[in-house]
C-alpha positions as CSV (number, residue, x, y, z in Angstrom):
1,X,261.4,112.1,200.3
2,X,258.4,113.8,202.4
3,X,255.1,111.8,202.0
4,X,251.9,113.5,203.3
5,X,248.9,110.7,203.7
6,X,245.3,112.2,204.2
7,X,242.6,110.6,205.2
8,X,239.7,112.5,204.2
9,X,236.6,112.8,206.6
10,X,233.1,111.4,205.6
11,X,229.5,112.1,207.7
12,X,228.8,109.6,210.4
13,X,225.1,107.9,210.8
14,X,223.0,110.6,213.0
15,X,221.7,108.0,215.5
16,X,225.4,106.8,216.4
17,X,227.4,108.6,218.8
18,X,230.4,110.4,217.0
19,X,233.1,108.3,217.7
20,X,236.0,107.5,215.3
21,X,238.0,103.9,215.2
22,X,241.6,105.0,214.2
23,X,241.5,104.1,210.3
24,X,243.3,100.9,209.1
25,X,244.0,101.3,205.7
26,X,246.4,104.3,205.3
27,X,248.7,102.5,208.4
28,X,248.8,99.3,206.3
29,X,249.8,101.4,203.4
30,X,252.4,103.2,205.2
31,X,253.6,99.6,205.9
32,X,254.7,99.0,202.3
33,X,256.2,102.2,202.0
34,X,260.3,102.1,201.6
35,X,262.0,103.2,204.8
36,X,263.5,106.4,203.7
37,X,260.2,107.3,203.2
38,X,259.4,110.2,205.6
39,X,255.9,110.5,206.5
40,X,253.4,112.5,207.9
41,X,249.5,111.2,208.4
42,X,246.2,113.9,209.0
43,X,243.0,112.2,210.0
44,X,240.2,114.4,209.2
45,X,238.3,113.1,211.9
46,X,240.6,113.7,214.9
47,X,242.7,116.5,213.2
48,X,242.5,119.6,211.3
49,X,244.1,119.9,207.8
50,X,247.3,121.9,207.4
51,X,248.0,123.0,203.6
52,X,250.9,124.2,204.6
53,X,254.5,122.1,204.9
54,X,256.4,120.8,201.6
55,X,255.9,117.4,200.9
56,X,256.7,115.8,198.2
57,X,253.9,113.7,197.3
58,X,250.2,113.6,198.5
59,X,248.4,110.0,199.1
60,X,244.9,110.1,199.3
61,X,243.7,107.2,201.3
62,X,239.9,106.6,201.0
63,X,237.7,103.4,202.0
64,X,234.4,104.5,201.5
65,X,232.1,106.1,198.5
66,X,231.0,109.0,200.9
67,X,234.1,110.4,201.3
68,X,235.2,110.8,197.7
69,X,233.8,114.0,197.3
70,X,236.0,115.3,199.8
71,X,239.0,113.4,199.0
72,X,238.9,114.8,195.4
73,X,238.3,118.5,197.3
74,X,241.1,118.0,199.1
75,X,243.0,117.1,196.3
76,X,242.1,119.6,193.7
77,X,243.4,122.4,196.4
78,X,246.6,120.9,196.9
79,X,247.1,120.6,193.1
80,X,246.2,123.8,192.7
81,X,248.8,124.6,195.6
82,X,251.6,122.7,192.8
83,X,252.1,119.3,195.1
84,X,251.2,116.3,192.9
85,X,248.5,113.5,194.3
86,X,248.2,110.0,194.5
87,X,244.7,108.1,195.5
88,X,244.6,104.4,196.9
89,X,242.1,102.9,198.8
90,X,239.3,100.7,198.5
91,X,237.1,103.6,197.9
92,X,239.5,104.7,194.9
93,X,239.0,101.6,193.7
94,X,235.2,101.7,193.3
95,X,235.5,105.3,191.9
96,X,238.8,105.6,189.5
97,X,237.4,107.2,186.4
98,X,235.3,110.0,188.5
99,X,238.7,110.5,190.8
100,X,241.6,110.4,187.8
101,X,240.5,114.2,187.1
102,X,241.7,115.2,190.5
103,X,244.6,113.0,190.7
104,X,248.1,113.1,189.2
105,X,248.0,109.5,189.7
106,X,245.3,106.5,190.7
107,X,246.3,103.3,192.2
108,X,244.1,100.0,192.6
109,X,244.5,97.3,194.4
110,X,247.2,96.1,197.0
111,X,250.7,98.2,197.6
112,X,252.3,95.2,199.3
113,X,255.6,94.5,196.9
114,X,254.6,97.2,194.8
115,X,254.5,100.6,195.8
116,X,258.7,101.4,196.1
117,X,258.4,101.0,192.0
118,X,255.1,104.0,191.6
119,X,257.8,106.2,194.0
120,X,260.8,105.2,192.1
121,X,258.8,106.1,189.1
122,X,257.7,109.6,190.8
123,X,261.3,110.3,191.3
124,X,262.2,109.9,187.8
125,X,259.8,112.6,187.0
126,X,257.2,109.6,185.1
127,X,254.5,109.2,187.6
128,X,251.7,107.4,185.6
129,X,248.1,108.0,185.6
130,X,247.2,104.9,187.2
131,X,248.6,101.8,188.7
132,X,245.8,98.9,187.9
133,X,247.0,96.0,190.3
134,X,242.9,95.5,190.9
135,X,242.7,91.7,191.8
136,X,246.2,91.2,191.0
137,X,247.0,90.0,195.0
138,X,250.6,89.8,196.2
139,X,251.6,87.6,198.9
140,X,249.7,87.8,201.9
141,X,253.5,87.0,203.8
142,X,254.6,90.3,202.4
143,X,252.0,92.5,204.6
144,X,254.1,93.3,207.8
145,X,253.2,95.0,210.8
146,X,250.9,97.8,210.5
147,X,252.3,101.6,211.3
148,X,250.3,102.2,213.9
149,X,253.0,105.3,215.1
150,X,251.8,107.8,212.7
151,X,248.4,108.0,214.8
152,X,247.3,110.5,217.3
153,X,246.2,107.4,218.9
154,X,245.2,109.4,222.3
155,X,242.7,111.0,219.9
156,X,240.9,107.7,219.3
157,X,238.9,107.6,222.6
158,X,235.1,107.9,223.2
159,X,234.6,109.4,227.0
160,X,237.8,108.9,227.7
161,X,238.1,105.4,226.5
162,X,240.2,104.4,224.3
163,X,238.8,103.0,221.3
164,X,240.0,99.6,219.5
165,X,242.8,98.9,217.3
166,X,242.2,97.6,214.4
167,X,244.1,94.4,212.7
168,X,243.3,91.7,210.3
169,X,244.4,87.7,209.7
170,X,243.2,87.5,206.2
171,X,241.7,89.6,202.6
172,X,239.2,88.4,200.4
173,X,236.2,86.7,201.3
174,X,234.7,83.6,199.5
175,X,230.9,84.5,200.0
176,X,229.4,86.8,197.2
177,X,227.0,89.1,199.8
178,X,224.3,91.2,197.9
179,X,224.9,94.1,199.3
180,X,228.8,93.7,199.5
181,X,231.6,95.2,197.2
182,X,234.5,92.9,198.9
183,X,234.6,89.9,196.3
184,X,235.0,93.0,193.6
185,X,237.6,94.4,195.4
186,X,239.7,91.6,197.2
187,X,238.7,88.7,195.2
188,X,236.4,86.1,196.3
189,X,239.6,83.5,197.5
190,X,240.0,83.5,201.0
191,X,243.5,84.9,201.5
192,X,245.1,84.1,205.3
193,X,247.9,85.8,206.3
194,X,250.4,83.9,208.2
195,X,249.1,82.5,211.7
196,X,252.2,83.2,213.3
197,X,252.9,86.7,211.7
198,X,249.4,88.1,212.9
199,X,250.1,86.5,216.3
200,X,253.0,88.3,216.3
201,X,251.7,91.6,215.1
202,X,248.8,91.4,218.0
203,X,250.9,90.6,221.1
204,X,253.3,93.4,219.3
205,X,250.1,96.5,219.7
206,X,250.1,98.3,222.7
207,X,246.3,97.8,223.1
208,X,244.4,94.9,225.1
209,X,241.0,95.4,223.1
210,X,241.0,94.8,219.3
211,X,239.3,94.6,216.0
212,X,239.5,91.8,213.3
213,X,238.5,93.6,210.3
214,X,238.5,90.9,208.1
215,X,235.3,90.2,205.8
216,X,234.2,87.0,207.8
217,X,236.9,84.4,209.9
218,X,233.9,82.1,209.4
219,X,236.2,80.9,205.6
220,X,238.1,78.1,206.5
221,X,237.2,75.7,209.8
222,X,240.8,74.7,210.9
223,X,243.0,77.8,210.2
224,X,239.9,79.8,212.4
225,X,240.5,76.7,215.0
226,X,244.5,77.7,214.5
227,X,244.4,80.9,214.6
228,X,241.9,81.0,217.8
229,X,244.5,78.5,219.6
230,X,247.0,80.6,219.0
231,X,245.7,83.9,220.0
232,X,244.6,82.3,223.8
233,X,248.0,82.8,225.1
234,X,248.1,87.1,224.4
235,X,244.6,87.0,226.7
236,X,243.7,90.0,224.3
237,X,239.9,90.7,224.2
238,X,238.7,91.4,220.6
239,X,235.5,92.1,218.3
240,X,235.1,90.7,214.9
241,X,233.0,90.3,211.9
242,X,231.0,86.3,212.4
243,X,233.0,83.6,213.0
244,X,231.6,80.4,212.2
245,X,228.6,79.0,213.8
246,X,230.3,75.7,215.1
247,X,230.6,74.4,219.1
248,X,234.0,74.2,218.8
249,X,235.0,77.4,217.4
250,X,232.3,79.3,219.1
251,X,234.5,77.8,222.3
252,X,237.5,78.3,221.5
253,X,236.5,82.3,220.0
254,X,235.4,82.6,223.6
255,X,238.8,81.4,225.1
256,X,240.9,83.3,222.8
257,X,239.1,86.6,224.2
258,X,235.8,87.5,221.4
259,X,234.5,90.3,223.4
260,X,231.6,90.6,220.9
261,X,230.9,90.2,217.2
262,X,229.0,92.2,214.6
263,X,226.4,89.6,213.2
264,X,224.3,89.8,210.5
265,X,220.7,89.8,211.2
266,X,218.9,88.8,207.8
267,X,215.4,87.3,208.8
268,X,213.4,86.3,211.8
269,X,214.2,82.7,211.7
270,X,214.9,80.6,214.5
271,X,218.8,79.9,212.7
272,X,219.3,83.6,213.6
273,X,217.8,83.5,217.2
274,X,220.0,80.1,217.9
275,X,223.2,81.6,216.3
276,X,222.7,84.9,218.9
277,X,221.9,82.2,221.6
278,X,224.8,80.4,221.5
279,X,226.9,83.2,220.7
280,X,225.5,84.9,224.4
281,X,226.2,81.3,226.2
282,X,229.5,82.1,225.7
283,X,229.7,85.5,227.1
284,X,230.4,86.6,223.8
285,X,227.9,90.6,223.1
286,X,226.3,90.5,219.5
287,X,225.7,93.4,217.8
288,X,223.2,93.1,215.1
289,X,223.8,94.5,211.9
290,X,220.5,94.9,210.1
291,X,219.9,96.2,206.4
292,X,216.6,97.5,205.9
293,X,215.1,98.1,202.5
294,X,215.3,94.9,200.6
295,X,212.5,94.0,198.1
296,X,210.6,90.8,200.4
297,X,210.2,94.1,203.1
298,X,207.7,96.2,203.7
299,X,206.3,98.4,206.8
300,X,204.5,95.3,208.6
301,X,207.8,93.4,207.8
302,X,210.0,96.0,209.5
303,X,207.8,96.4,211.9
304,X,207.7,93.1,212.9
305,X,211.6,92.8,212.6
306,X,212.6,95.3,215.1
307,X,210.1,93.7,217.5
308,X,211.6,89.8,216.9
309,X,215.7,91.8,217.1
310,X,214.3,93.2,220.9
311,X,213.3,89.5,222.0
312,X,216.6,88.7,220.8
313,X,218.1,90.9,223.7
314,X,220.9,91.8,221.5
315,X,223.8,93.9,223.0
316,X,223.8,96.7,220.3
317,X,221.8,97.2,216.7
318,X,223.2,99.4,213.8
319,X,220.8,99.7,211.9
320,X,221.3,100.9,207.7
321,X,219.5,101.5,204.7
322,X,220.5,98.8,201.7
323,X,222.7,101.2,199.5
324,X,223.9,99.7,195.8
325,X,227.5,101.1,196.0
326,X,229.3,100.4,193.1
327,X,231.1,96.7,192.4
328,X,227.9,95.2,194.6
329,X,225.7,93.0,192.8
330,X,222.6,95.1,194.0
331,X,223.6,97.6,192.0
332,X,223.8,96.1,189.0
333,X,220.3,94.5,190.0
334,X,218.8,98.4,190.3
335,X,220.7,99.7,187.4
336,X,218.6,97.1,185.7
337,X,215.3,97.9,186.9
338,X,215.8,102.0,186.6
339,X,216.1,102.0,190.5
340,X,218.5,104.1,191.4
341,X,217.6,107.9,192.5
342,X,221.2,109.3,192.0
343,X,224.8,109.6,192.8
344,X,225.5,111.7,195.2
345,X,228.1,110.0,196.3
346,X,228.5,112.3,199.5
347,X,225.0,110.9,200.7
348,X,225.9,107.1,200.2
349,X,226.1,106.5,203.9
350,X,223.7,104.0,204.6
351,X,221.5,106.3,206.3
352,X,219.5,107.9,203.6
353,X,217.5,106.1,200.8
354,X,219.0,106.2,197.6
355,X,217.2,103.9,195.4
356,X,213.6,103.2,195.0
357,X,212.5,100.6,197.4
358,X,210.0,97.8,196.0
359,X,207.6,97.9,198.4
360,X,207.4,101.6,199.3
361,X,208.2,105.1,199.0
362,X,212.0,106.4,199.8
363,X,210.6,108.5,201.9
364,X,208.7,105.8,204.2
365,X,211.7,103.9,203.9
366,X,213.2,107.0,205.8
367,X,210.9,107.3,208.4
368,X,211.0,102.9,209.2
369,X,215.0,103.7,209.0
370,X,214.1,106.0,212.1
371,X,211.5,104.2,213.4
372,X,213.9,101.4,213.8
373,X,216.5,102.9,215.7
374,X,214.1,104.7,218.1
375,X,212.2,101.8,219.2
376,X,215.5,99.5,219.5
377,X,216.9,102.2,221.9
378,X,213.8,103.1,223.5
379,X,214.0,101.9,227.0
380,X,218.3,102.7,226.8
381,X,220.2,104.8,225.2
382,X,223.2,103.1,222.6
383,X,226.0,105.1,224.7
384,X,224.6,103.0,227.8
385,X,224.5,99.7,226.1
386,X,227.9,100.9,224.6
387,X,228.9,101.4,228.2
388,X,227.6,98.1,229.5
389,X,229.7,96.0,227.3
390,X,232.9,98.1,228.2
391,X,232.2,97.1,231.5
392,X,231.9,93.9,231.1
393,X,235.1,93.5,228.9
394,X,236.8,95.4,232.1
395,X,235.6,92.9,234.5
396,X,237.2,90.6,232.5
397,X,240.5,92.3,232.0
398,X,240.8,92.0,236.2
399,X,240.2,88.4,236.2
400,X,242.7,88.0,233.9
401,X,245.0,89.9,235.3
402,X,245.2,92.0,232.1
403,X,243.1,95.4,232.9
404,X,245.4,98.9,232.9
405,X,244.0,101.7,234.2
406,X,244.8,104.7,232.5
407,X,246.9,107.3,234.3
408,X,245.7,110.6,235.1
409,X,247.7,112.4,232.6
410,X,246.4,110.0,230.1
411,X,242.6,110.4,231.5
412,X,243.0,114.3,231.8
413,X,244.6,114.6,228.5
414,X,242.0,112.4,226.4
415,X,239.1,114.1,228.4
416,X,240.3,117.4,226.5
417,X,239.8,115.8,222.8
């Protein structure tokens, strides 16, 4: 059986450079899929689409609301081409009753255990419409090894660096975030894989710089401890979302290789400027992630934010626009109130203003969005502070003894993507 998975592409933030992690969802999925399974992956981002070929079956893998639009494009012209379509994804699942017109077949929630059934059923000519596992979790210990060999991983490179790979130790996240849609879609029980198996999986990739893309590692004090201990050994240098805000750990994140975290900037208090402090003590970058566009702001507050996140001499700042995507509980909130401007789903990105802020117009909220991001990168550009942090994680590969230089066919051919 010939199994084509697509991975449609969605538009970036304008003040980021273009530069595209290689995706983790549709190599987890391929994970679960039987092994007579023969499959072929197309990355929007990196490749160009070919309708052409005769597979079998099309999976649609989407994670976020921006690209359903072209997901659902994608999929009505290979229907109309006579190949039959799946969705799955985390995006799907926010979406299902908008996406069920384009599919022959929805599924939500986790594949792990559960996917060679949905093929077994294709075969027997009884695909069904949709495949509801939503919060229904399987074993974390059945989620093996990621197939990261259906990338063009010499694709993934920014300047002819090559980026991350990405790998998580757990699902589901315990907090209840405002502007998050993770306790709707992976439950809000922390769910750890097993230490040893994601151990194994990391020293396995054939990368020295990774990304945890779990939720938060900051869930549970001694299996963070554990799996920190455990990861010293591989001398791998990784990014993450927070990890917990505790001596210990911070030490032993910094000896198991944290390169930097993305941290959530929610206020100017002196909890956030001490968290980025001791974070920095460690030799550990922080990049700020700040949403702008919650009700207690205004201008002066925005303002005033961007000037207390440069005292904070943070390493990098993305900056976004609070966006109610659906399963968040600011959307319900806005629904509520009449808030919401529309559903374009395309222009969900975080970089427009979809909603009406409390405090001003859309439009302002546009121009502070902007605002922000020029004055934060005012006296340096992002792809130098990008830059400085890759050379620090290079200066300590060497002293590790763990830094590979690229060969010149490798550096020649990823200078032509």
């Amino acid at each position: 059986m010939k199994l084509k998975i697509i991975y449609p592409k969605w538009p970036k933030l304008k003040n980021q450079p273009e530069f595209h992690l290689p995706p983790h969802g549709p190599v987890c999925f391929a994970a679960a899929l039987p092994p007579e399974v023969e499959v072929e992956f197309c990355d929007e981002h990196v490749q160009d689409l070919d309708f052409s070929g005769d597979p079998d079956l099309i999976a649609i893998s989407c994670m976020l609301t921006c690209q359903m639009e072209r997901g659902w494009a994608i999929a009505d012209r290979y229907r109309q081409l006579g190949r039959p379509v799946i969705f799955g994804g985390i995006g799907t699942m926010l979406h299902p009753e908008e996406t069920m017109p384009h599919a022959d077949s929805v599924f939500l929630g986790e594949v792990e255990g559960r996917f060679g059934a949905v093929l077994e059923d294709f075969r027997r000519g009884r695909l069904q419409p949709i495949y509801d596992y939503a919060l229904d979790f399987p074993d974390t210990g059945l989620i093996t090894p990621a197939r990261r060999e259906i990338l063009d991983r010499p694709r993934y490179n920014f300047r002819g660096v090559q980026m991350v790979d990405l790998v998580h130790a757990s699902r589901g996240c315990r907090f209840n975030c405002f502007p998050c849609c993770t306790p709707f879609l992976g439950g809000r029980r922390f769910r750890p894989r097993p230490i040893e198996q994601v151990v194994a999986e990391v020293a396995a990739i054939d990368n020295n710089r990774l990304f945890f893309v779990d939720n938060s590692l900051a869930q549970d004090d001694q299996w963070e401890k554990d799996l920190f201990k455990a990861l010293i050994p591989l001398k791998k240098k990784w990014i993450s979302h927070p990890i917990k805000d505790d001596e210990e750990i911070l030490d032993l994140a910094a000896e198991a290789g944290c390169w930097y975290v993305y941290q959530a900037i929610v206020d100017m208090s002196p909890v956030i400027a001490e968290r980025v402090r001791r974070l920095k003590a460690r030799g550990i970058g922080v990049e700020g992630t700040i949403i702008l566009g919650t009700d207690e702001q205004d201008e002066d507050y925005i303002r005033r934010f961007v000037d207390f996140l440069l005292e904070l001499e943070l390493d990098l700042a993305e900056f976004t626009i609070m966006t109610p995507f659906p399963g968040t509980p600011i959307r319900e909130s806005l629904l509520r109130q009449d808030r919401i401007l529309h559903n374009q789903w395309s222009r969900y990105t975080c970089g427009e203003t979809v909603f009406r802020p409390a405090r001003m117009t859309p439009r302002k909220l546009d121009e502070l969005f902007q605002y922000a991001w020029d004055s934060f990168y005012a006296d340096c550009s992002i792809e130098l502070k990008m830059a400085k942090l890759y050379v620090d994680v290079i200066a300590r590969e060497k002293a590790d003894g763990t830094f590979v230089r690229p060969s010149l066919q490798r550096r020649q051919k990823w200078g032509r993507q």
